[in-house]
C-alpha positions in Angstrom: -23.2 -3.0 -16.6 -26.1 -5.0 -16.4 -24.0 -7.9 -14.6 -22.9 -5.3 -11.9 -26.5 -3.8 -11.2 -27.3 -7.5 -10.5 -24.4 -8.1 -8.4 -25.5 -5.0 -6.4 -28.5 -6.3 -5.5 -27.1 -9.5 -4.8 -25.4 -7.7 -2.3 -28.3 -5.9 -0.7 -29.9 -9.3 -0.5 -27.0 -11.0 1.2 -27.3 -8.2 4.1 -31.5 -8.7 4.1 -30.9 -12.7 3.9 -30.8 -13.8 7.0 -33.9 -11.6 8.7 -35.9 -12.4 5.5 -35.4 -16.3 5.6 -35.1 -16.5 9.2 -31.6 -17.7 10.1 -30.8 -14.3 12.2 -30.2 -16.5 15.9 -27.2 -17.7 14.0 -24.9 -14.9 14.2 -22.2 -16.4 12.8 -24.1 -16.8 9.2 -25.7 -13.3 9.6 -22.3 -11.8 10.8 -20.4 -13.4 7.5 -23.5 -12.0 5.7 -23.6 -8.7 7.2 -20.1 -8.0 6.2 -20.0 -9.6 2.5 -22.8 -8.2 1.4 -22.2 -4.3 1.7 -18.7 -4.8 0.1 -20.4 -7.0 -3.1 -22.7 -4.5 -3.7 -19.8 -1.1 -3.2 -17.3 -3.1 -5.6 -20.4 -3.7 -7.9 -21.5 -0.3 -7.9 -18.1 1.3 -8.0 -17.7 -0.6 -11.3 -20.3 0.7 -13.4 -18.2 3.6 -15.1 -15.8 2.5 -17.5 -12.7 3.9 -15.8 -13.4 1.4 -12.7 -14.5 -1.4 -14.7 -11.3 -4.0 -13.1 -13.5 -3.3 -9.6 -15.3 -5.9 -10.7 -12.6 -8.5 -10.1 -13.0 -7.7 -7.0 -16.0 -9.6 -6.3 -14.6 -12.7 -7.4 -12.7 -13.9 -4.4 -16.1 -12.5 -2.3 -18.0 -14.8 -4.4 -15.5 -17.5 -3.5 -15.3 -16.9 0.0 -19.4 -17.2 0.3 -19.2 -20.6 -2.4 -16.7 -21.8 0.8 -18.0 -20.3 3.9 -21.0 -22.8 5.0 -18.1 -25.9 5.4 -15.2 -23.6 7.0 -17.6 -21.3 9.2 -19.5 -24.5 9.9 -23.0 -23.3 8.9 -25.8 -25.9 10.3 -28.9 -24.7 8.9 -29.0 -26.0 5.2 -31.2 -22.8 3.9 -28.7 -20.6 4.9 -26.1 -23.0 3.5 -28.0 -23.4 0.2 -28.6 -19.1 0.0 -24.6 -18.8 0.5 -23.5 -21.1 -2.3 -26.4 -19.9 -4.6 -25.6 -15.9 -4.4 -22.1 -17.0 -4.3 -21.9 -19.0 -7.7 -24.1 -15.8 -9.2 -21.6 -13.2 -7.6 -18.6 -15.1 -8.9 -19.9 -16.0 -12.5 -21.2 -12.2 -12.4 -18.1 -10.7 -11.9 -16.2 -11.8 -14.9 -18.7 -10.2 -17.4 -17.2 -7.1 -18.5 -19.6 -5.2 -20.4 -19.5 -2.3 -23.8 -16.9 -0.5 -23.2 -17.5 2.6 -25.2 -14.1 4.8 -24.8 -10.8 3.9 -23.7 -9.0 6.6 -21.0 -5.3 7.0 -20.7 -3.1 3.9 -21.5 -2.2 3.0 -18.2 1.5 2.3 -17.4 2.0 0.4 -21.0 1.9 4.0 -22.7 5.4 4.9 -21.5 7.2 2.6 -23.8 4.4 2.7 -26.6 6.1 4.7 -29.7 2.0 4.8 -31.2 0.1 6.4 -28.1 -3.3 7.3 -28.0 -2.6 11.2 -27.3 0.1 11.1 -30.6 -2.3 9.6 -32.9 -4.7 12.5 -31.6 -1.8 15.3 -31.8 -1.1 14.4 -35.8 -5.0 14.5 -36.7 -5.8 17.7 -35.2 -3.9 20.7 -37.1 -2.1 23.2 -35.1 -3.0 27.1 -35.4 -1.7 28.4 -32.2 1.9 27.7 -33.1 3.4 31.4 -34.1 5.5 31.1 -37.4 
């Protein structure tokens, strides 16, 4: 979890970034910014809880997309260009870290055709009194 509460703030900076180190008369930086930055930090914060954990995938092509965007977008001012590839190479390395996962919920799909499931296993172990004989 740790990785994502990072990522989270990475995300808050990214949307601080360009009023903090001064690049805001570029709008096409600040607008890239503006827009990356709240979806970093919802993906990161949406996978805190085990049961949304994959979220954090999500945050891989986003760190991508900011390692790529000072040469497609064309950025000109080499702060801005060097903030970009810096939160971008920490969101992307970030997002692969999984984290303790503690309890495992459901199955997913793969428990259809499963002959051992998770809810079986459960069902032999606990003993049955509310059957009538």
């Amino acid at each position: 979890m740790w990785a994502q509460v990072i990522n989270a703030i990475l995300g808050i900076w990214l949307m601080a970034a360009s009023s903090v180190l001064g690049y805001t008369n570029d709008k096409t930086i600040a607008d890239n910014e503006h827009i990356v930055g709240p979806v970093v930090a919802a993906f990161a914060i949406i996978s805190w809880w085990e049961a949304t954990r994959t979220v954090r995938l999500y945050n891989a092509p986003l760190g991508l997309w900011l390692l790529l965007a000072p040469w497609i977008l064309g950025y000109e001012n080499s702060l801005a260009t060097g903030n970009s590839m810096l939160v971008g190479a920490l969101i992307l390395g970030l997002s692969f870290v999984k984290g303790k996962i503690e309890e495992s919920y459901g199955g997913g799909w793969s428990s259809l055709w499963k002959s051992d499931t998770l809810h079986e296993q459960e069902a032999r172990r606990t003993p049955r009194t509310d059957i009538e004989k």
